[in-house]
N, C-alpha and C positions, 0 to 999 in steps of 0.2 A: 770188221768182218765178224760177224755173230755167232756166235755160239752157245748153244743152251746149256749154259753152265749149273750149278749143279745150286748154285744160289740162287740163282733165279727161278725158282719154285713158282706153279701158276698159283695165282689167288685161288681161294678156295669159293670165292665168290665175285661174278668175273664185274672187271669195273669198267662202266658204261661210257659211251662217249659222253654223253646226256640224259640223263632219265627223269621220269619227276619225280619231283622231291616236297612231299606230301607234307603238313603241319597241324590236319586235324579239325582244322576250321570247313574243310571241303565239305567234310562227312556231314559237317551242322546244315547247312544247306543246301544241300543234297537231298536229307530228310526232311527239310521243311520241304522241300518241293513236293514230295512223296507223301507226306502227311497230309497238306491241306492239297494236294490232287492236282499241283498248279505243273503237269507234267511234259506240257506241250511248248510249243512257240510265243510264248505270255509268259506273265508272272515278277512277282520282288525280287527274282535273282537279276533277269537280265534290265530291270530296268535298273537295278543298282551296279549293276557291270558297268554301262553305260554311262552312268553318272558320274562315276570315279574316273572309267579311263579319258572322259573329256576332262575332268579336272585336273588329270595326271599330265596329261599330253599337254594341255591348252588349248585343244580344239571347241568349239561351239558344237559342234552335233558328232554323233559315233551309233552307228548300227551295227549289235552283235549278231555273226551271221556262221554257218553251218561249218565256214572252213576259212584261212586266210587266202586260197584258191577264189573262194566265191566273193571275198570283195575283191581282190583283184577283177578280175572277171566283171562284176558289175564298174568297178572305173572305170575299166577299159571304156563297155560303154557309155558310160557318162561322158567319156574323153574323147570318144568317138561324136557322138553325136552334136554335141557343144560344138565340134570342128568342123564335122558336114554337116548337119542335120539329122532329121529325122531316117527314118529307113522305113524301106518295105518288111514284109514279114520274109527271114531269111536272107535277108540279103545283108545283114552284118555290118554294123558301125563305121566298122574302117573304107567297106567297099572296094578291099585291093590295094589300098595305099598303106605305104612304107610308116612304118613306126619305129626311130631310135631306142635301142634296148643295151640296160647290162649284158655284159658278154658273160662273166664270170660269174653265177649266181645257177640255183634251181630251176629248172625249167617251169615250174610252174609261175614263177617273175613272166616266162613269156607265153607259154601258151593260152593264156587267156586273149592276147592282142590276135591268136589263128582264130581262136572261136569267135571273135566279130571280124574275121573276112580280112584283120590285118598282115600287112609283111614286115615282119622283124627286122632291121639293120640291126646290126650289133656293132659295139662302140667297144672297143677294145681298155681294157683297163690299165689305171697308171699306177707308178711302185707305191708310193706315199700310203695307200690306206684300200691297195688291191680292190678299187670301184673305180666307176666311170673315168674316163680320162677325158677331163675338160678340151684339153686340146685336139685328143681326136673328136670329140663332139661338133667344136668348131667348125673341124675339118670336113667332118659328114654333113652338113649346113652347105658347105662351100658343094659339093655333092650333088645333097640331094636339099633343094633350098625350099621345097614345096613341102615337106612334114612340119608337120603342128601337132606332134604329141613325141612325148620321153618320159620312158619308164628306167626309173631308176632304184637298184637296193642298194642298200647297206649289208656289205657282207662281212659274217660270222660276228655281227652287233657294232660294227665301227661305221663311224658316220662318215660318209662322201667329201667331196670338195663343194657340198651344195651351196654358198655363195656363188662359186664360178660358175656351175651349172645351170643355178636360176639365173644368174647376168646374160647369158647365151640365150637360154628361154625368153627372155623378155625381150633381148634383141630381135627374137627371129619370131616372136608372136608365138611362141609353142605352149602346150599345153602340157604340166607334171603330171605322174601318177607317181605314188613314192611308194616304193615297196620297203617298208619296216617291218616286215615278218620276221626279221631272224638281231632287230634292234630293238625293240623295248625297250626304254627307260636308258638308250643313250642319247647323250646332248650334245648338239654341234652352238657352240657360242653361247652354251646357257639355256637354249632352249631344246626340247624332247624331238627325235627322230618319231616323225610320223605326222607332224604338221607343217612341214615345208611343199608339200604339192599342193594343185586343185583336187586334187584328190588322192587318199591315204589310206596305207591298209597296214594291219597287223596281225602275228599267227599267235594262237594258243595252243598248239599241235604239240604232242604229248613230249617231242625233247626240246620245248620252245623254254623261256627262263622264267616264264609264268604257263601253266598249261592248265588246258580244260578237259585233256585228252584229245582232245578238236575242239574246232573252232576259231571263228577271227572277225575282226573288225573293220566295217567301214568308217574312216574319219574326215572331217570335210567341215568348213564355215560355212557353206552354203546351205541351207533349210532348205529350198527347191530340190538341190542333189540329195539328200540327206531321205525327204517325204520317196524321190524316186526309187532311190534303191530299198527303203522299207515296201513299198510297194512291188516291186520286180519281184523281191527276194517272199514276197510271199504268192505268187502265182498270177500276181499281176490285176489282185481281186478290184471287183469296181465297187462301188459305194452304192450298193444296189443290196434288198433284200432278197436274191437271189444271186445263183453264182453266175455274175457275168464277166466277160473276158473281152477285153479289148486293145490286148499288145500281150508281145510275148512276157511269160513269167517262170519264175526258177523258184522251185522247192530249196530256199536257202536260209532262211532262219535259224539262228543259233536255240536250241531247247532250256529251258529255264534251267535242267537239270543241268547240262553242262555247264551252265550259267551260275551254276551253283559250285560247282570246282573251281572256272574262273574266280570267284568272289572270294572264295576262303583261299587262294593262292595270291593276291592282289597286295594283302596286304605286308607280304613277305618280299616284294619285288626288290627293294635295296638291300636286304639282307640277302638273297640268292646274286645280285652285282656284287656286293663287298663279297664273298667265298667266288664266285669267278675270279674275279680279280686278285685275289689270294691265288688262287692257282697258277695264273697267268705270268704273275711274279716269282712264282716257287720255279715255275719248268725257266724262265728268262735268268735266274743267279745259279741254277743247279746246270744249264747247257751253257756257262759260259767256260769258255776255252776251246768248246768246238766250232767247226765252220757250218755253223747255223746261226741263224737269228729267228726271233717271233714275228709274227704277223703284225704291220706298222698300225701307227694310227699317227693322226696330229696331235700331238701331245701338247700343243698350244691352245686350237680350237676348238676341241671335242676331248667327250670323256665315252669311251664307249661302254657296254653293258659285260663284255668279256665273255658274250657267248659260250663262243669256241674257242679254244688257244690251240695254233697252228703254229709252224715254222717252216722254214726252207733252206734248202742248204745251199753251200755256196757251191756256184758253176763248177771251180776246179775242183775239189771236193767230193763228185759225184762219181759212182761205179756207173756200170754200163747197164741201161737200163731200157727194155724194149717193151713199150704195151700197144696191143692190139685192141680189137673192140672189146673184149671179155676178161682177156686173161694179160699178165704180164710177166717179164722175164728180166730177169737181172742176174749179174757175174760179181761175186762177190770181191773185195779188192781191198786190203789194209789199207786204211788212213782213211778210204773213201768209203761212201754207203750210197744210198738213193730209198727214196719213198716205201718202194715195194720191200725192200730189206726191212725197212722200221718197223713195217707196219706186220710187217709176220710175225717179225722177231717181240712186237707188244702182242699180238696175239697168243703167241706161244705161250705167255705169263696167266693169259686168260685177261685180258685187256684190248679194248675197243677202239679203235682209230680209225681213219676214214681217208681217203684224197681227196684231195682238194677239189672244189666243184670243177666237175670239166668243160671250158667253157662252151659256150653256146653253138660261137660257131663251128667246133671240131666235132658237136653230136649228128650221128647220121641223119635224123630228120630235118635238120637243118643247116645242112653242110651246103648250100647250094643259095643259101642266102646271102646278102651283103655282108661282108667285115670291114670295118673302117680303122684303120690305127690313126697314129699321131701324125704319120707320113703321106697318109694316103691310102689305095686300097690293100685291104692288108691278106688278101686272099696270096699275094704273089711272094709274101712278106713270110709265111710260114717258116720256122725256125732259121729265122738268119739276126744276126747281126749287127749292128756297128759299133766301134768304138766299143768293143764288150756288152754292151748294151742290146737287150733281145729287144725287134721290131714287131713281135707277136709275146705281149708284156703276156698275156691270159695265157697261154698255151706256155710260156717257159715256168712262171710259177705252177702252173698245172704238174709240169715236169717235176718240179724243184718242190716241191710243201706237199707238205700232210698236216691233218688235225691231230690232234692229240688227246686224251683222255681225257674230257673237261669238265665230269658230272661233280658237282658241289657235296657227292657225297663221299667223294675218295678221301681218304686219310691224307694225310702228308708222308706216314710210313709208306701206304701205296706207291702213292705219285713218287718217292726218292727210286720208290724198285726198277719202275717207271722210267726213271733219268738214267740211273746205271744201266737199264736195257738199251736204252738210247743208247750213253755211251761206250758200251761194247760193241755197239754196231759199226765203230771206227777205229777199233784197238787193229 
């Protein structure tokens, strides 16, 4: 039970969940951008952005583009189209058909599948690494056996069960899109999250672990996808000395200048994972003896980037805790706390945390869509049960985790004030 004790003094400067974390090299080419005039959608920033992150990832081709929304968005259509064809003007890639999705992730993982005309199934998530659940994916197959595309993320930088998800894909003829916006530079078996679909995307968005303030990446081995979406993402221009137009096109080019933040941030990417991951470990030996734990990952087959450092607390553990669409309510209770308690009680210090993404299917705009669990359909399945074990995995961590303060700029004195807030939240 919390109380603003007299220690717990706010920071005098509040500390961020994420923020970026600048090194000086940005500013250098920034101004070359700006000096020799190259301030548009061209230039040495982004063809160097480019160069590096296929060498970093291991991809053959990478288009830098205005936002990690907008390569999503153009996969989608690449992933669309590869599956049905071609389209008329407006009538949208998917054409109405069902597309497998993370349930547990940003809504922008799926609303790019609504803007080409698709319907989201959501795949409800498993404990091990809070991403897709291979098994309810199966299950949704068993379903719905006619889709041929799955968009998957990696949430808060931890890599998937992607072995078992690509073995499902290939069984059923489906087509990846992999959302590594919020993964950067983690590796599942050695190799970089961002190169297991047919098609890849990555964020630079200003609390991302490399940022440009915006922007994001399409990634992909195919040169045919690769030439289309440089093409889309610049208005759809034809090879014509005049501007002609002959399919639709999106103002989505990443600007040199951004491209120039990107570059001067690129080269600090493992040293912003080593300080995540310092932190990650700081709140994992400072929370131990409460009934919480961190945010999993496979510590055998993946190393993830460390984002976000999250936790959840245990089922019995928890005060009463009630949230509505906006606001929420909780009753304070010795021994026990809940999310909304934490997350004031870090506030109150002048400190940033956040809830856990809410999943997909429990948001109003798409409440009315499929939910798939491990069991079956999971629409009937909302907070119940068995064997202790919650049947809506997305919605009970939702209940149970918060992120935590995770900017690579907090102290360790911080971050300890940080843990003792925590831990007063259960005295």
């Amino acid at each position: 039970m919390f109380k603003n004790k007299e220690e717990f003094k706010p920071f005098e400067s509040k500390v961020w969940l994420s923020s970026p974390t600048m090194h000086g090299e940005e500013l250098q080419y920034v101004t070359e951008a700006y000096e020799t005039n190259w301030m548009s959608t061209v230039g040495a920033n982004i063809n160097e952005v480019e160069r590096i992150i296929c060498d970093k990832v291991g991809c053959k081709y990478a288009v830098a583009l205005s936002a990690g929304t907008a390569a999503l968005h153009l996969a989608m259509k690449l992933a669309g189209e590869k599956v049905y064809g071609g389209t008329q003007l407006g009538q949208g890639a998917f054409r109405g058909n069902r597309v497998f999705c993370s349930d547990m992730t940003f809504d922008a993982t799926v609303n790019p599948v609504v803007y080409e005309c698709g319907v989201p199934v959501f795949i409800d998530t498993e404990t091990d690494t809070w991403n897709m659940d291979p098994v309810a994916l199966e299950k949704a197959f068993e379903i719905y056996p006619e889709v041929k595309v799955i968009v998957v993320a990696h949430l808060y930088g931890v890599p998937g069960k992607i072995d078992e998800i690509k073995a499902i894909a290939d069984r059923h003829g489906a087509v990846i899109v992999e959302d590594a916006a919020e993964s950067f530079g983690a590796t599942y078996k050695g190799k970089q999250t961002g190169s297991f679909g047919d098609f890849n995307c990555i964020s630079f968005n200003g609390n991302k672990i490399i940022t440009g303030s915006a922007g994001g990446m399409f990634l992909t081995d195919s040169l045919d996808a690769a030439n289309k979406v440089r093409k889309w993402s610049t208005q759809s221009r034809e090879n014509a000395s005049w501007y002609q137009h002959e399919e639709l096109g999106y103002n989505y080019r990443m600007s040199n200048v951004i491209a120039g933040v990107v570059r001067g941030q690129l080269p600090h990417l493992e040293e912003h994972i080593a300080q995540k991951k310092a932190i990650y470990e700081r709140y994992k030996e400072g929370l131990k003896g409460l009934p919480v734990s961190m945010n999993p990952f496979d510590e055998k087959n993946s190393e993830p980037n460390y984002w976000l450092s999250c936790m959840i607390i245990d089922k019995d553990a928890m005060c009463k805790q009630v949230r509505g669409e906006k606001e929420a309510l909780y009753i304070s209770e010795a021994g026990k706390s809940c999310p909304t308690e934490i997350l004031d009680a870090i506030s109150s210090i002048n400190a940033e945390g956040r809830p856990i993404w809410k999943p997909m299917h429990m948001q109003p705009i798409y409440r009315m869509n499929p939910f798939v669990t491990r069991d079956g359909n999971g629409r009937a399945r909302t907070n119940a049960y068995i064997a202790g074990e919650a049947l809506d995995v997305g919605m009970d961590i939702f209940e149970r985790g918060l992120c935590l303060p995770s900017d690579n700029k907090m102290t360790p004195e911080q971050q300890d004030r940080i843990i003792e807030v925590i831990r007063a939240c259960f005295e």
